[in-house]
N, C-alpha and C positions, 0 to 999 in steps of 0.2 A: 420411448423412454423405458420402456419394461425390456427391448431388446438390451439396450445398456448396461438394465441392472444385470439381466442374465448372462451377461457376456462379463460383467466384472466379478461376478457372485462367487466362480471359482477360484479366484485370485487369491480372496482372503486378506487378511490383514497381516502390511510386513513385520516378518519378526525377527530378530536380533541376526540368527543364521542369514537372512537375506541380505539385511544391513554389510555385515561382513562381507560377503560373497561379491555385494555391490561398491562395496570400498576397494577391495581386492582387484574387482573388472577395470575400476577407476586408476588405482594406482597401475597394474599395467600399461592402459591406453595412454596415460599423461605422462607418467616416472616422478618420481620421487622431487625432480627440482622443477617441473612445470604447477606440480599442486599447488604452491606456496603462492605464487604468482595470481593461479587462478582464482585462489580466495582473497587473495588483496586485493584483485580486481573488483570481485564481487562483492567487497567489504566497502571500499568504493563507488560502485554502482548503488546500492542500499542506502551509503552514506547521500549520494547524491540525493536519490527518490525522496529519503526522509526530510533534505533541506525542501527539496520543489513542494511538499505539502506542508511542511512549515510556511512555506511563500503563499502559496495560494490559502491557507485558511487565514493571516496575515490580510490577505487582498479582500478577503471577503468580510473581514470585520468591517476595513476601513470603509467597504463598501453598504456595511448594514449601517454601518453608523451615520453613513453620509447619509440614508433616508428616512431615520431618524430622525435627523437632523432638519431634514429639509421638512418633513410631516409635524414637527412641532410649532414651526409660528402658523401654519393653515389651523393646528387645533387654538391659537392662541388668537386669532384673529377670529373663528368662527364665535369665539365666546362673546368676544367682542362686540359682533355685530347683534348677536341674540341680547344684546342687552341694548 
């Protein structure tokens, strides 16, 4: 772990000139009409990820509630019997 950090340490933190620099490398390698594309895509891919965790925190309500559900007549019958 301390290799890591010593290996990142000189890097520093990005700043604005890099940004540019790394926008610049970007728009050569793609041009001008594949960028447009590749953020729709990405805008897309995001869009999807955010639906799939909407799905599953959805699945797991339905699923706490289901043992909820099912843990209440065991506490409604326990009562029952203690009396």
């Amino acid at each position: 772990m301390a290799t890591l950090f010593a290996v990142m340490l000189p890097l520093g933190v990005i700043g604005v000139w890099q940004w540019v620099i790394l926008g610049l490398v970007v728009l050569l390698l793609f041009g001008g009409k594949k960028i447009p594309e590749l953020m729709h895509g990405l805008g897309k891919g995001v869009k999807s990820f955010k639906a799939g965790m909407k799905d599953a925190e959805k699945d797991i309500e339905e699923i706490r509630a289901e043992i909820v559900k099912d843990d209440e007549p065991k506490k409604v019958d326990d009562k029952k019997e203690e009396k």
